[in-house]
C-alpha positions in Angstrom: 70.3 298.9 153.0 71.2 301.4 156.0 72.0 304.5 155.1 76.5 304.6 155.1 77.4 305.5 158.7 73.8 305.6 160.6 75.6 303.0 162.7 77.8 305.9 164.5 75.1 307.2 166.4 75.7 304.6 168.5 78.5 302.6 169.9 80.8 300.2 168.8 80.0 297.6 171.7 77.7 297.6 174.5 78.4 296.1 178.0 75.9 294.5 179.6 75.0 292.5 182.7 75.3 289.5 181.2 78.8 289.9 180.0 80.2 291.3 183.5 78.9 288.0 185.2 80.9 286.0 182.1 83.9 288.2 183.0 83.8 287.7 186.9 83.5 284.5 185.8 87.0 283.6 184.4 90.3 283.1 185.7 93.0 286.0 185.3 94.7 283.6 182.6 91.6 283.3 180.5 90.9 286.5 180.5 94.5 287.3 179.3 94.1 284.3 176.9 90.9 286.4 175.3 93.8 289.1 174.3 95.4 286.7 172.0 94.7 286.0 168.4 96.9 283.1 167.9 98.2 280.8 164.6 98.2 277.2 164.6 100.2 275.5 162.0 98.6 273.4 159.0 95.4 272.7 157.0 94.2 270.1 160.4 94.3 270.7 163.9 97.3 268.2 165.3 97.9 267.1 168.6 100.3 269.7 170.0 98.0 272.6 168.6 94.9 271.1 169.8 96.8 270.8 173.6 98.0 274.6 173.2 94.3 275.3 172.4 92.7 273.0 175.6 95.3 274.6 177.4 95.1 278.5 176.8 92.2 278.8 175.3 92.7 282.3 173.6 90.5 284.6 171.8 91.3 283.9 168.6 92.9 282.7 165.7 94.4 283.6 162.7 94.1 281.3 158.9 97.1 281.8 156.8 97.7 280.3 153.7 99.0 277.0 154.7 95.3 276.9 156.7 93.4 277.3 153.9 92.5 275.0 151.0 88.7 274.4 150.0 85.8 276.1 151.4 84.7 272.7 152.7 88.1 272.1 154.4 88.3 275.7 156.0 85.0 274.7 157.1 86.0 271.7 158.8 88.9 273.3 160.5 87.3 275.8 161.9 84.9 273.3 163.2 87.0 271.5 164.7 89.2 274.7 166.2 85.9 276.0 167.7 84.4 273.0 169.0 88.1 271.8 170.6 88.2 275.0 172.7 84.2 275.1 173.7 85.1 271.2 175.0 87.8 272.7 177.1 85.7 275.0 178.5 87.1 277.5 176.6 84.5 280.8 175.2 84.2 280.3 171.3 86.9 281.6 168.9 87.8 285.0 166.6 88.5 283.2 163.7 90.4 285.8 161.3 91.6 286.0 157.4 93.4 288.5 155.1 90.8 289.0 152.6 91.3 292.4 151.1 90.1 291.7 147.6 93.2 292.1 144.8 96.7 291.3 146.0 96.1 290.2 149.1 92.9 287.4 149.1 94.1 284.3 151.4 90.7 282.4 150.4 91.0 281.6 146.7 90.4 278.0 145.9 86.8 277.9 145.5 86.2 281.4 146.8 84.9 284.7 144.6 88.2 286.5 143.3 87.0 290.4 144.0 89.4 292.9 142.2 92.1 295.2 143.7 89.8 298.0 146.4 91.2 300.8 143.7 88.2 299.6 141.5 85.5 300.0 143.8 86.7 303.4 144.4 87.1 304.3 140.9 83.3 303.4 140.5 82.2 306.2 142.9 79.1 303.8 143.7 78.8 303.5 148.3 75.4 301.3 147.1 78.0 298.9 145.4 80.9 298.6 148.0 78.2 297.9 150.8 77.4 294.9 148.1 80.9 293.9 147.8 81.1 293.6 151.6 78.3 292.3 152.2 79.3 289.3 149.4 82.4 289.0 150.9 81.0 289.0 154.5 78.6 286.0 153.1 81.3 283.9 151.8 83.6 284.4 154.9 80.8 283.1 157.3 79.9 280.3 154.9 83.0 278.8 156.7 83.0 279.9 159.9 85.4 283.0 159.7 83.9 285.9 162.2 87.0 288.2 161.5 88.2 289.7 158.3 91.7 291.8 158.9 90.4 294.4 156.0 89.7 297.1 155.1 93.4 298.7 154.3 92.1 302.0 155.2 95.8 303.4 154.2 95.7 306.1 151.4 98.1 305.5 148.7 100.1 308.7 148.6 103.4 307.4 147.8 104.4 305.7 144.6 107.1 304.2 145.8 105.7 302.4 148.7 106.4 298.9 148.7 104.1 297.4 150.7 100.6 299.2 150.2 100.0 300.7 146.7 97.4 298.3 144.7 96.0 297.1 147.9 94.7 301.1 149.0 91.6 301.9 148.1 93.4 305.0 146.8 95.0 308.6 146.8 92.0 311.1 148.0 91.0 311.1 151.0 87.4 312.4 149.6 87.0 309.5 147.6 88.1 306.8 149.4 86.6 307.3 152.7 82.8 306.7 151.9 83.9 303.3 150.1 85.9 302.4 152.9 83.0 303.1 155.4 80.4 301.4 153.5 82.3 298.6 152.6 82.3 298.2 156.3 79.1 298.7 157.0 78.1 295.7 154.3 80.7 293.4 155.6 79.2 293.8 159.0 75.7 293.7 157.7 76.9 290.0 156.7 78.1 289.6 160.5 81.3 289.3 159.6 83.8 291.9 161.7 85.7 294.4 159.5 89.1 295.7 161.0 90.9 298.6 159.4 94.3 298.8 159.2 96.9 299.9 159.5 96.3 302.7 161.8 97.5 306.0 162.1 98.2 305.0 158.2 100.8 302.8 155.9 100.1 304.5 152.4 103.3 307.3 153.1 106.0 305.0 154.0 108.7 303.9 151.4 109.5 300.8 154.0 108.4 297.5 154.7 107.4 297.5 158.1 108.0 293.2 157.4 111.5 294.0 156.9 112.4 296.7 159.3 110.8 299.9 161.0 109.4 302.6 158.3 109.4 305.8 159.5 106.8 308.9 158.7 108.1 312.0 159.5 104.5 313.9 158.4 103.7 316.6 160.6 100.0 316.6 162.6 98.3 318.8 160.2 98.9 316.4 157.3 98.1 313.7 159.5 95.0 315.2 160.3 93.9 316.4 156.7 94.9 313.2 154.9 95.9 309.8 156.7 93.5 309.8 159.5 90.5 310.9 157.3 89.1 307.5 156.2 89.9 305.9 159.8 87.8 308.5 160.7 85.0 307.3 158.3 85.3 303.7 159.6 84.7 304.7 163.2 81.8 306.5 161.8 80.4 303.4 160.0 80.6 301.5 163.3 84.1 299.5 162.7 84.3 296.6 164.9 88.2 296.9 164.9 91.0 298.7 164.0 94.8 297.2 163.4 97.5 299.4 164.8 101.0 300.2 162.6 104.4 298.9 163.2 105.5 302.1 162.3 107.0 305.0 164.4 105.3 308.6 163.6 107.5 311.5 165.4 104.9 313.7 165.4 102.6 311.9 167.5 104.9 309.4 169.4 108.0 311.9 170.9 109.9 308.6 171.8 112.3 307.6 168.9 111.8 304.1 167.3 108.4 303.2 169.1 105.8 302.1 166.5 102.4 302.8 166.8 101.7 299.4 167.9 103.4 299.8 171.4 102.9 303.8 171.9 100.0 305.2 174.5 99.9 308.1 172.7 98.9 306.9 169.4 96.3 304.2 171.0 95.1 305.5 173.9 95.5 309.1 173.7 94.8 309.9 169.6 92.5 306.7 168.6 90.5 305.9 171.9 90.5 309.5 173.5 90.6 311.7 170.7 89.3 309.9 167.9 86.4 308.5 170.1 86.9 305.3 169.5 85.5 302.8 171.5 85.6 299.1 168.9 88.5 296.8 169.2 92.2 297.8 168.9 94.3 295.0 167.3 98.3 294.6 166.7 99.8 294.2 163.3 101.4 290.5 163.5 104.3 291.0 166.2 106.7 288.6 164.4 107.4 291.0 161.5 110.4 292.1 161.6 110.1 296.0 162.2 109.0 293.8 166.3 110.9 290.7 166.3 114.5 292.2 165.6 114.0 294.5 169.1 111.8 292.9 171.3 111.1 289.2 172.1 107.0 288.1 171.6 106.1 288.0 174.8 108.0 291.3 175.4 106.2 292.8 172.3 103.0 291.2 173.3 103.0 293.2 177.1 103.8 296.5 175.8 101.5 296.5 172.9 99.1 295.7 175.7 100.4 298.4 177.9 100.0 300.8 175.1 95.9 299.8 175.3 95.7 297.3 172.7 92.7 294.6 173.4 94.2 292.1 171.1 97.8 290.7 169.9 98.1 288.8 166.6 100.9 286.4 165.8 101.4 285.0 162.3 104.4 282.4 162.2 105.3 282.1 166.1 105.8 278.6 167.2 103.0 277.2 169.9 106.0 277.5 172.7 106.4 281.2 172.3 103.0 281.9 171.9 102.3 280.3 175.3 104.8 282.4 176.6 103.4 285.8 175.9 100.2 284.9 177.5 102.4 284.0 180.4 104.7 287.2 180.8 101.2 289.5 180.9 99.7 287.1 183.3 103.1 287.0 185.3 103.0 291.2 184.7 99.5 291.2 186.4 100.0 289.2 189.5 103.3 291.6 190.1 101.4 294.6 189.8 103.1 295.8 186.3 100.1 296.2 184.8 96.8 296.5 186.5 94.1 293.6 186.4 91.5 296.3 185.5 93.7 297.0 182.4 93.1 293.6 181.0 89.2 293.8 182.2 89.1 296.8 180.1 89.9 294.7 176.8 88.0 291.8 177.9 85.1 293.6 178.2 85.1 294.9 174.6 86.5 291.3 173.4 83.0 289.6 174.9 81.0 292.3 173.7 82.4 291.9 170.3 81.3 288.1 170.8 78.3 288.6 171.9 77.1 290.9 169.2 78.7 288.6 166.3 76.7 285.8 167.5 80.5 283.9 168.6 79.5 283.5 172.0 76.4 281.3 170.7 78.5 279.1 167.8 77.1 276.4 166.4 78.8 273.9 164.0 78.2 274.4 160.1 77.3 271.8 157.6 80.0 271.4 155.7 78.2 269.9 152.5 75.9 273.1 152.9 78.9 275.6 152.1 79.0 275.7 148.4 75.2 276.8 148.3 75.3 279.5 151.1 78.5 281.4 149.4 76.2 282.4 146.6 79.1 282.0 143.7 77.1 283.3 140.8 75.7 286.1 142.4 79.1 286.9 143.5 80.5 286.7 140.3 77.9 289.1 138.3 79.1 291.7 141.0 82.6 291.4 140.0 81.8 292.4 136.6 79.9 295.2 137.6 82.5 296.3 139.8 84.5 296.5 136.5 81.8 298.0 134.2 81.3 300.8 136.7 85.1 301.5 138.0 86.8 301.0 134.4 88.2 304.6 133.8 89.4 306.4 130.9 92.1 308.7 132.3 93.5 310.0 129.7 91.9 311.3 126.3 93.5 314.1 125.1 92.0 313.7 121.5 88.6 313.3 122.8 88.2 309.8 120.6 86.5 307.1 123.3 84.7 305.5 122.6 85.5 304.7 118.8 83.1 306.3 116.2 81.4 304.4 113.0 84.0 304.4 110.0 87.0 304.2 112.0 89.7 301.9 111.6 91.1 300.5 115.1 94.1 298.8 115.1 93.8 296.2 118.8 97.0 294.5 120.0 97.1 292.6 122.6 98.3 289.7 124.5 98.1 285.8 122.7 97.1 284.6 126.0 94.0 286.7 125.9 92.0 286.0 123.1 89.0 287.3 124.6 90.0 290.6 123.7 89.6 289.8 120.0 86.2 288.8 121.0 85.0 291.5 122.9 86.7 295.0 121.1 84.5 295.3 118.1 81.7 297.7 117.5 79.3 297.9 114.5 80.9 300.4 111.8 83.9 300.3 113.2 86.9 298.3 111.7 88.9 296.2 114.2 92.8 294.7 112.9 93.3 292.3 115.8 97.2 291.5 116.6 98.3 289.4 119.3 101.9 289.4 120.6 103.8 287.8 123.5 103.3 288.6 126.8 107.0 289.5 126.4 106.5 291.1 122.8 109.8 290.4 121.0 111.3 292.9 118.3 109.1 291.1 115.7 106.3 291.2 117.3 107.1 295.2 118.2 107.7 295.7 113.9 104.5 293.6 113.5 102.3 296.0 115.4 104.5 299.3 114.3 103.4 298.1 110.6 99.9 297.4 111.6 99.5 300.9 113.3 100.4 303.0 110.3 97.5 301.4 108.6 94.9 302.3 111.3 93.3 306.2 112.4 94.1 304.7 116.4 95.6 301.6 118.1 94.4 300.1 121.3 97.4 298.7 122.8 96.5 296.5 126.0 99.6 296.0 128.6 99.7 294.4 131.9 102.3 295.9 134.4 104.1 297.4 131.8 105.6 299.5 134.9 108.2 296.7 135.8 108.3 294.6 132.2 110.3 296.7 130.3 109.5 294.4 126.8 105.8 295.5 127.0 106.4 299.5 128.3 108.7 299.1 124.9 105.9 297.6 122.6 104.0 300.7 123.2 106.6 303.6 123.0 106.8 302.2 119.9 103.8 302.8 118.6 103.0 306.6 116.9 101.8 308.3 120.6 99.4 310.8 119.3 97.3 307.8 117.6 97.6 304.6 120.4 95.2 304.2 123.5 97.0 302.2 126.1 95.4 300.0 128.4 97.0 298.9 131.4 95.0 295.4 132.3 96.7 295.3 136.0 98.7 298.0 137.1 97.3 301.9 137.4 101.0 303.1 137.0 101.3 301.2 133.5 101.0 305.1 132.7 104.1 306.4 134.0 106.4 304.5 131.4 104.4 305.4 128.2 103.3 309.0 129.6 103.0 310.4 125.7 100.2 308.0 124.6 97.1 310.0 123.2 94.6 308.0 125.9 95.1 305.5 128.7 92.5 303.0 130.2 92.7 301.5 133.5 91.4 298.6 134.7 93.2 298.3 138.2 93.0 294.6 138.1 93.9 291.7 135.9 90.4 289.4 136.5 88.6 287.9 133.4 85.9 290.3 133.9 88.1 293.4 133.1 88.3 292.5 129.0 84.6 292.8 128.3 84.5 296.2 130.8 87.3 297.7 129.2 86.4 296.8 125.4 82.9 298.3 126.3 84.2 301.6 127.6 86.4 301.9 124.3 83.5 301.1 122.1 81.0 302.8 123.5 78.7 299.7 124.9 79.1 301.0 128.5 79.9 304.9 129.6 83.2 305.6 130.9 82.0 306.5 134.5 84.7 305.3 136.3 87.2 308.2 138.1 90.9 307.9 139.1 91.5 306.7 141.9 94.8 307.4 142.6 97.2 309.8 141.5 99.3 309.3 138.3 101.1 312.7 137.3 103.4 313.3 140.4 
């Protein structure tokens, strides 16, 4: 494996020969149709997509969930994309997913379910998350996706953030940017492009830049100290791409209400000039609605150019309107609005991000092949280590995990996971299994109050006990000084029982976190996970 970040002593992309001929080469609306990451509706290509596609020919293309079912029908489609745009003489496609691992994981059916980025944070372990990307990497290429719109390299630094939270790798700075830079450099290792996102940083806002324009009134010093830190690691592990915010930051944007997305001085003057960096600069999706309610797509899509952006992403914008933004910048060229040099610049980058990807020299995959190059077993023995390194015991004030010989444990936990009956027993020590509802009722509340006074400790395991106020109540009602909570999904489980004599937490709700969090508490594996985020604020 390369060492984590050997790949900055070199550029991002480099230019050659043979990509200035390609560029000479094409017509001032191809090269504009390179800027555009597009979305085409459906699970197959139909006829009014596949003539937008003959027609435009853009750079790329974005799967959504209504793209994606099987790994052998992803396949197909993205067959079928690429080979419909090389027969129209078109250069070979970006083809782009959301696969962040955790909450937000757009290939599922079929596909490795990686736990919430907190985790591999939590583990401390570089070696692992250039594994995990790497894995992921493997099974994205399996079926022809060259793009993954991940890393969030957003810290989460505020609790109440609606949008980020559980899909940050987490609150330091310290910690998170080496897992965020080799997590890149193992997806890229698999030849699978890693953007980070969402530049200058999401984790601060308490808005949904979906539903309106957050706002992040931080001053530059912060900026520096905190948010920009792991963007810096990912331009010093060689990342391919980075997405740009919808959000407006005064202090580096003097221009009220412009979001990062559309403002010169955050692309070009902080991330290109600098930052240093010289990779791909991508929008956020210019249909959400912090865009959409102000300016008009092709509108959006010009500026966002303007600003120095190589590449424009559109998530749910009909064929019509799509077609239209790469008109208004073509329109904007020939009327001397924007200089034709200005869209070489991009272009340039764009086929040099081909070229090095292996896109420009595609080649149809196998679909009946797929299942044995994603390497599911493998895959799913990572997962559980994941979990047996990053499981953390942040709380212990009575110094009790894991469980001695001759204690009595009390264990309560959900019906619907009886594997935790299975897996929380040690030799010498005795175990009174309860379950209870996933909603625990008032009997089941007196059931476990009875069972708790018989017991020296009780394991109590919740999930999302932060926004379920029947299970936050189960465990309040247990003696504090003697119960263990363990939050199964949720990190901020913690805040609603904040009295309980030790807390576990597994960040994420995957199979695999029962057998890692039973082993911490009994002492089968050592509790070497750390915190990842920041509960007492």
């Amino acid at each position: 494996m390369l060492c984590v970040f050997i790949s900055a002593l070199f550029s991002v992309y480099h230019v050659t020969d043979a990509q200035d001929d390609l560029l000479s080469r094409l017509t001032l609306e191809q090269k504009v149709a390179q800027m555009f990451i597009v979305n085409l509706y459906g699970s197959q290509l139909n006829e009014p997509a596949r003539d937008f596609l003959t027609r435009y020919q853009p750079g790329g293309v974005v799967l959504l969930p209504e793209n994606i079912r099987t790994p052998e029908e992803v396949t197909q489609l993205n067959t079928i994309y690429q080979q419909t745009i090389i027969d129209s003489g078109g250069l070979p496609l970006f083809v782009s997913v959301d696969q962040e691992g955790g909450t937000i994981a757009h290939l599922r059916d079929g596909f490795t379910t990686f736990p919430v980025p907190m985790l591999l944070t939590a583990s401390g372990d570089t070696e692992l998350a250039y594994r995990v990307g790497e894995a992921m990497g493997e099974e994205m290429l399996a079926v022809g996706v060259n793009m993954n719109l991940a890393p969030v390299a957003d810290l989460e630094t505020n609790p109440n953030n609606p949008i980020i939270k559980r899909r940050s790798f987490g609150s330091d700075p310290a910690m998170v940017s080496p897992i965020v830079g080799a997590y890149i450099e193992g997806l890229q290792a698999a030849n699978v492009m890693a953007t980070a996102k969402h530049f200058p940083g999401h984790g601060d806002s308490s808005d949904d830049s979906h539903v309106g324009l957050p706002v992040i009134a931080l001053d530059r010093e912060r900026l520096e100290a905190v948010e920009l830190a792991p963007y810096r690691a990912a331009i010093e592990a060689g990342v391919s791409t980075i997405m740009v915010a919808h959000i407006w930051y005064p202090a580096l944007e003097p221009q009220p209400d412009l979001p990062a997305s559309m403002s010169y001085n955050v692309i070009t003057g902080l991330l290109r000039e600098e930052m240093g960096y010289d990779g791909l600069i991508v929008t956020d999706a210019l249909d959400m609605d912090a865009i959409d309610t102000v300016y008009s797509y092709p509108n959006a899509s010009l500026q966002a150019i303007k600003a120095g952006v190589d590449l424009v992403i559109a998530a749910h914008v009909s064929l019509e309107a799509q077609a239209a933004g790469i008109q208004r910048v073509v329109e904007a060229v020939r009327s001397g609005e924007i200089p034709e040099e200005r869209i070489n610049e991009s272009v340039r980058r764009i086929l040099a991000a081909k070229e090095k990807y292996g896109i420009l020299d595609w080649q149809p995959i196998d679909p009946t092949t797929v299942n044995e190059q994603m390497n599911l077993d493998a895959h799913a023995e990572l997962v559980s280590e994941i979990f047996d390194k990053g499981v953390t015991v942040a709380v212990d004030r009575n110094n009790v995990i894991p469980f001695k010989a001759g204690q009595r444990v009390a264990v309560i936990f959900p019906g619907t996971r009886p594997r935790i009956q299975q897996e929380c027993t040690a030799e010498g020590v005795t175990v009174k299994p309860l379950a209870v509802s996933e909603t625990p009722t008032e009997s089941d509340i007196a059931s476990a109050q009875r069972m708790a006074a018989q017991v020296d400790y009780t394991v109590v395991f919740s999930e999302n006990a932060d926004v379920t106020p029947q299970r936050r109540a189960l465990v309040n009602a247990l003696p504090p000084d003697k119960t263990i909570a363990v939050a199964l999904a949720s990190p901020y489980d913690w805040t609603t029982y904040p009295q309980v004599a030790g807390y576990v937490v597994t960040y994420s709700p995957l199979p695999q976190a029962v057998p890692a969090a039973c082993g911490v508490l009994f002492g089968r594996i050592p509790a070497n996970g750390k915190l990842s985020i920041a509960i007492s604020r």
